[in-house]
Each structure stands twice: as C-alpha cells, then as structure tokens.
C-alpha positions as CSV (number, residue, x, y, z in Angstrom):
1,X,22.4,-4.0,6.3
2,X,24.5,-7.0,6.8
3,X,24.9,-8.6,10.3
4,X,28.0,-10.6,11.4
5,X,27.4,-14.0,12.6
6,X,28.1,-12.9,16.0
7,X,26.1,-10.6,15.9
8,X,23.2,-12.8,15.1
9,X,23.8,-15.3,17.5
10,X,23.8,-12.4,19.9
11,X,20.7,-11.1,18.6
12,X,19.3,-14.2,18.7
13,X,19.6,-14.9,22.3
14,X,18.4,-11.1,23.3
15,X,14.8,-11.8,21.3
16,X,15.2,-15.3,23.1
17,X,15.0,-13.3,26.3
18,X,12.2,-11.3,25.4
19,X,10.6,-14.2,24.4
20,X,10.3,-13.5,20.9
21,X,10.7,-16.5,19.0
22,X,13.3,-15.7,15.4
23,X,10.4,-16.1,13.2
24,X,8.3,-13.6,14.6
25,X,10.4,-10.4,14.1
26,X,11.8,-11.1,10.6
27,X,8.3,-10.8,9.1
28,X,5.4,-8.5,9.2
29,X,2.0,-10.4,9.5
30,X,-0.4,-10.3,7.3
31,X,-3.6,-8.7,9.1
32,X,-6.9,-10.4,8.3
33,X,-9.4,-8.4,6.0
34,X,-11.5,-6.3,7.0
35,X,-14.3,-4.9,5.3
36,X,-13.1,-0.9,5.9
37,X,-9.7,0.6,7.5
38,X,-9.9,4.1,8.9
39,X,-6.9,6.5,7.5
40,X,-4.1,7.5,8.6
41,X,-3.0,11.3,9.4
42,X,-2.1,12.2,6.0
43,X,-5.1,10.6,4.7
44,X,-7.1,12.4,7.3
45,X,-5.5,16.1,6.1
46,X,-6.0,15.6,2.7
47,X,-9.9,14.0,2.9
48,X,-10.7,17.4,4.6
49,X,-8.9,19.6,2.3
50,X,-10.6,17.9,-0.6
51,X,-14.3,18.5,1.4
52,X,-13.2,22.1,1.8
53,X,-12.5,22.2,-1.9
54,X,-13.8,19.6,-3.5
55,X,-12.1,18.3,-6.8
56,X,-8.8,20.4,-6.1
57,X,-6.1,19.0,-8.1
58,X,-3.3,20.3,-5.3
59,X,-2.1,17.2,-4.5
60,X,-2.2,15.3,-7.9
61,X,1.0,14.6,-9.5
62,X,0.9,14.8,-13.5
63,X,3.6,12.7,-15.3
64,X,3.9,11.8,-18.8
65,X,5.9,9.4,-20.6
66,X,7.3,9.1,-24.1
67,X,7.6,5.8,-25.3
68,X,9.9,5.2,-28.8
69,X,8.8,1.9,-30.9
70,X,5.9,-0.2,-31.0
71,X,4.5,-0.7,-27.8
72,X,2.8,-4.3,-27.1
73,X,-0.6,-2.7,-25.3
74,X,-1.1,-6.8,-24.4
75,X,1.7,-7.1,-22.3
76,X,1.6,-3.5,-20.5
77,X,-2.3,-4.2,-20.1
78,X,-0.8,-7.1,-17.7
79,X,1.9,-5.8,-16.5
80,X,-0.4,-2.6,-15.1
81,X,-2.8,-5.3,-13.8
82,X,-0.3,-7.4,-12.1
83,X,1.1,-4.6,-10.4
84,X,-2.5,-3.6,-9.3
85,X,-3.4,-6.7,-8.0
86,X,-0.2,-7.3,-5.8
87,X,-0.5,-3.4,-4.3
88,X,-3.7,-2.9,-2.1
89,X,-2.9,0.6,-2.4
90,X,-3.6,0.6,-5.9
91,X,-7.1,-0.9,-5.4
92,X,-8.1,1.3,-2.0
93,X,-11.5,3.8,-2.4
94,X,-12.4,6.3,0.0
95,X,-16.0,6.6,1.4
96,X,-17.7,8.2,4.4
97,X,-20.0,6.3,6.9
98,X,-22.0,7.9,9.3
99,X,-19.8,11.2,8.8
100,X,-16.4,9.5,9.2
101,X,-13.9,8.7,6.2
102,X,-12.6,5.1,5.6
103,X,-10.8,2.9,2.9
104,X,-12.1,0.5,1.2
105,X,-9.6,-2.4,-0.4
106,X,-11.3,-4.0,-3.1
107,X,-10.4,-7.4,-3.7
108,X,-10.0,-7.2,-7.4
109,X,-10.5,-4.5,-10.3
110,X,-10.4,-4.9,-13.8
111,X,-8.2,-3.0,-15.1
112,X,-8.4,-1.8,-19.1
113,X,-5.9,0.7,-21.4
C-alpha cells in the first residue's frame, strides 16, 4: 500500500505527537539472543498433541518435486543453505526444561543433500 504525500506528512506529525520518532515504526527491531524462546499457542497445541502421541505424522506436510534436466547438486546445496541460514525458523529445535517446552535457535547448521 501506497501513501500520498499528504498523507505522510500527515502521518508524520500524528507519530510526532505520540512521540514516536519516523524511524521507529517503519522497522521491527531486532531482539537480542537469547539462549531459549518459549512457544507460541500453536506451538504449544501441537508439542502436546505430539506428547499424547508421540511421532504422529498429522501435521506433516509431504511434497515432492519433479525436476527435468541435470540438476547442479552444488548450487542447490547453497541455495538450501543460504535460505537456512537467513530463516531462524529453519534452524529452531524444540526441547523441554524442567517440564516446560522451549525453542532453541541454533546459530548455524550444516546443512548436506
């Protein structure tokens, strides 16, 4: 979405008010690490379905993908790891502490085909 330049000024001068300053609420910060994060809802559901029935497959999503030609394995080795390394997502573990169930965001994995 696309504002006019009116309505930017205007904008502008309302966060004024508040007292929020035009850099702050165009970005999200960056929180600082921390060494576990505790889940969210969803997460929450699905750690206890999986202790009800451990190894369930329910909420897996299969997909498979047929590729025509020669495939460069070098270059989608990367590509998979580059993608891995910008998502924390793709790098989070679950574990449980003291009873409770938290992420863990590892800082790097090495990722292999």
């Amino acid at each position: 979405m696309s504002l006019s330049r009116t309505k930017k000024e205007l904008l502008a001068k309302l966060l004024e008010k508040e007292g929020i300053a035009d850099k702050d609420w165009r970005r999200i910060a960056k929180q600082p690490p921390r060494d576990r994060y505790s889940l969210s809802d969803a997460q929450r559901r699905i750690w206890f379905i999986e202790q009800l029935q451990p190894g369930n497959a329910a909420y897996n999503v299969p997909v498979v993908l047929h590729l025509n030609g020669k495939l460069d394995a070098e270059a989608l080795q990367k590509a998979f790891a580059s993608v891995i390394e910008r998502h924390a997502a793709l790098r989070t573990r679950f574990t449980e502490i003291e009873g409770e169930p938290f992420q863990i965001i590892e800082p790097r994995i090495d990722f292999k085909l």
